[in-house]
C-alpha positions as CSV (number, residue, x, y, z in Angstrom):
1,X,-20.6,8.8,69.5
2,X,-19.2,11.8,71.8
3,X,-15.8,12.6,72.1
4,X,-13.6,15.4,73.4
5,X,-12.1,17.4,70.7
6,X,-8.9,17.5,72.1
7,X,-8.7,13.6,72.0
8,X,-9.9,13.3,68.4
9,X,-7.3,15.6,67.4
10,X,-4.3,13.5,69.8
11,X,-5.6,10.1,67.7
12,X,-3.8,12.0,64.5
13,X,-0.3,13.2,65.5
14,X,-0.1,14.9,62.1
15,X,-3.1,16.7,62.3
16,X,-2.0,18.0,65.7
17,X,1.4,18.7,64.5
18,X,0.1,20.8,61.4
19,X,-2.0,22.8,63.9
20,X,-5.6,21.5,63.1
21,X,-7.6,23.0,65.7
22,X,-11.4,20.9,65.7
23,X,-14.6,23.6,66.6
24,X,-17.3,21.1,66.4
25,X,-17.1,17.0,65.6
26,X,-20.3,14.9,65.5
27,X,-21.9,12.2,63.0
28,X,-23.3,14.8,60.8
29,X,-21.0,17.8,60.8
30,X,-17.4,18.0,61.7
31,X,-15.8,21.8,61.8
32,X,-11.9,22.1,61.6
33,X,-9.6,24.8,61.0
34,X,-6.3,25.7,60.1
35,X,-4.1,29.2,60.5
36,X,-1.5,29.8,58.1
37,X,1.9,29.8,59.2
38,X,4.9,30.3,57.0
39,X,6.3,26.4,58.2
40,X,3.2,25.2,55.8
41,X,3.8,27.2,52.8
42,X,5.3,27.0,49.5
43,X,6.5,29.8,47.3
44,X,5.7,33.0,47.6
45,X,4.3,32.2,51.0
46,X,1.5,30.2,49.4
47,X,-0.5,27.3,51.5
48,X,0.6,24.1,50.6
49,X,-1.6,22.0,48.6
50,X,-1.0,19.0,51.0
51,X,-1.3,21.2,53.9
52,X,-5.3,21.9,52.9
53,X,-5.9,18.1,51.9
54,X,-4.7,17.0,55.2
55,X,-7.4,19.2,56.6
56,X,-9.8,18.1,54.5
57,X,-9.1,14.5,55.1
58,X,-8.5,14.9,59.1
59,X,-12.2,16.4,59.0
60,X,-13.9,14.0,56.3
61,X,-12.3,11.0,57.7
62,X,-13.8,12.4,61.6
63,X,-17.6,12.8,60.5
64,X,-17.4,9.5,58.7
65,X,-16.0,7.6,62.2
66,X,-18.6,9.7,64.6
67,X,-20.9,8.0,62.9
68,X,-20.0,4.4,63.0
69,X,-21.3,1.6,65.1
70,X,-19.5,0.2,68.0
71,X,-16.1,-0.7,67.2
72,X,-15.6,0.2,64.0
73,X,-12.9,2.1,62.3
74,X,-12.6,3.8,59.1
75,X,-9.4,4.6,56.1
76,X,-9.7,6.5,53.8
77,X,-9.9,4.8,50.5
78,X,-10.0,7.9,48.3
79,X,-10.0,11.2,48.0
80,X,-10.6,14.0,44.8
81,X,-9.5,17.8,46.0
82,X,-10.1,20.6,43.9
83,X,-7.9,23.3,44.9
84,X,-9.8,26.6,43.4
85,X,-7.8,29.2,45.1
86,X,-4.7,30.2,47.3
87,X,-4.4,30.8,50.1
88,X,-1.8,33.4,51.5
89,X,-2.5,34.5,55.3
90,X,-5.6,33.5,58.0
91,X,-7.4,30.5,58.4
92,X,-9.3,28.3,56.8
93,X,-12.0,26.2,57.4
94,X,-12.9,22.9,56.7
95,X,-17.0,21.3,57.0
96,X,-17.3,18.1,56.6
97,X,-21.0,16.6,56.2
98,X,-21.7,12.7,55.1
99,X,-23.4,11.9,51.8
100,X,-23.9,8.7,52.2
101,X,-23.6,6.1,54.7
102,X,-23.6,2.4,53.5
103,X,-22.4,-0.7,55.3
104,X,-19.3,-0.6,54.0
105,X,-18.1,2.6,52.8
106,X,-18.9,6.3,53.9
107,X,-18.6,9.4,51.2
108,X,-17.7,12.5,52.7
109,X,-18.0,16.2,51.4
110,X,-15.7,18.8,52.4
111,X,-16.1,22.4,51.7
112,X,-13.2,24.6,52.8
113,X,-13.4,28.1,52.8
114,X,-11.2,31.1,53.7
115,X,-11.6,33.8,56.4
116,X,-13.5,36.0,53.7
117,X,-15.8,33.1,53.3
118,X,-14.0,32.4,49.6
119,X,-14.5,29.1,48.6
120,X,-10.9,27.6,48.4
121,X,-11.1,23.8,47.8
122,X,-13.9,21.1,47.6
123,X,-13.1,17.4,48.4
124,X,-15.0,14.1,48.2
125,X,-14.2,11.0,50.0
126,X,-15.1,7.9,50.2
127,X,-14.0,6.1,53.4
128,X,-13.7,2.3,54.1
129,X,-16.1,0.9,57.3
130,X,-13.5,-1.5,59.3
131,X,-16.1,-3.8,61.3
132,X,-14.0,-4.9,64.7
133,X,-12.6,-8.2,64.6
């Protein structure tokens, strides 16, 4: 399923409005980023937590539909982030790569890493397959 990047990232208003910019979306690998900007910070001019999940989530939850039938639609039903380091100026990037595809959920891995190429958080999801009705 091909689709222009810009449209993808229109179908998530928050993802556009955080400033998710998409490099590369398909059915096996989905390439996000994110700049930081003081607006998306906590103290000490730290990247919010939430900021880096909603990455995570806006890339997981894009390799997991690219790769659907037909019709189909996807949620996600869960999501473990482990947040290993902060994150205090440039971008970050998030890959998102399916590790398994069943006829009713996907799980997605999501690595994001830093500008130094710094491993900064790890996330797993498992997203629900919504056959059309």
């Amino acid at each position: 399923m091909a689709a222009n990047l810009d449209d993808l990232i229109d179908a998530m208003p928050l993802a556009r409005d955080l400033g998710i910019v998409l490099d590369q979306a398909g059915p096996e690998l989905v390439v996000a980023r994110l700049t930081w900007a003081p607006r998306l910070c906590t103290a000490d001019g730290i990247l919010h937590g939430g900021a880096l999940m909603t990455l995570a989530d806006t890339a997981g939850a894009l390799v997991a539909y690219l790769g659907l039938p037909s019709g189909a639609t996807t949620a996600t039903m869960t999501s473990t982030t482990h947040l290993l380091r902060p994150v205090r100026a440039g971008t970050v990037r998030a890959d998102a790569v399916p590790l398994h595809r069943g006829r009713t959920v996907v799980m997605v891995q999501t690595t994001v890493t830093a500008a130094d190429g710094h491993l900064v958080a790890q996330v797993t999801q498992t997203q629900a397959v919504r056959q059309p009705r």
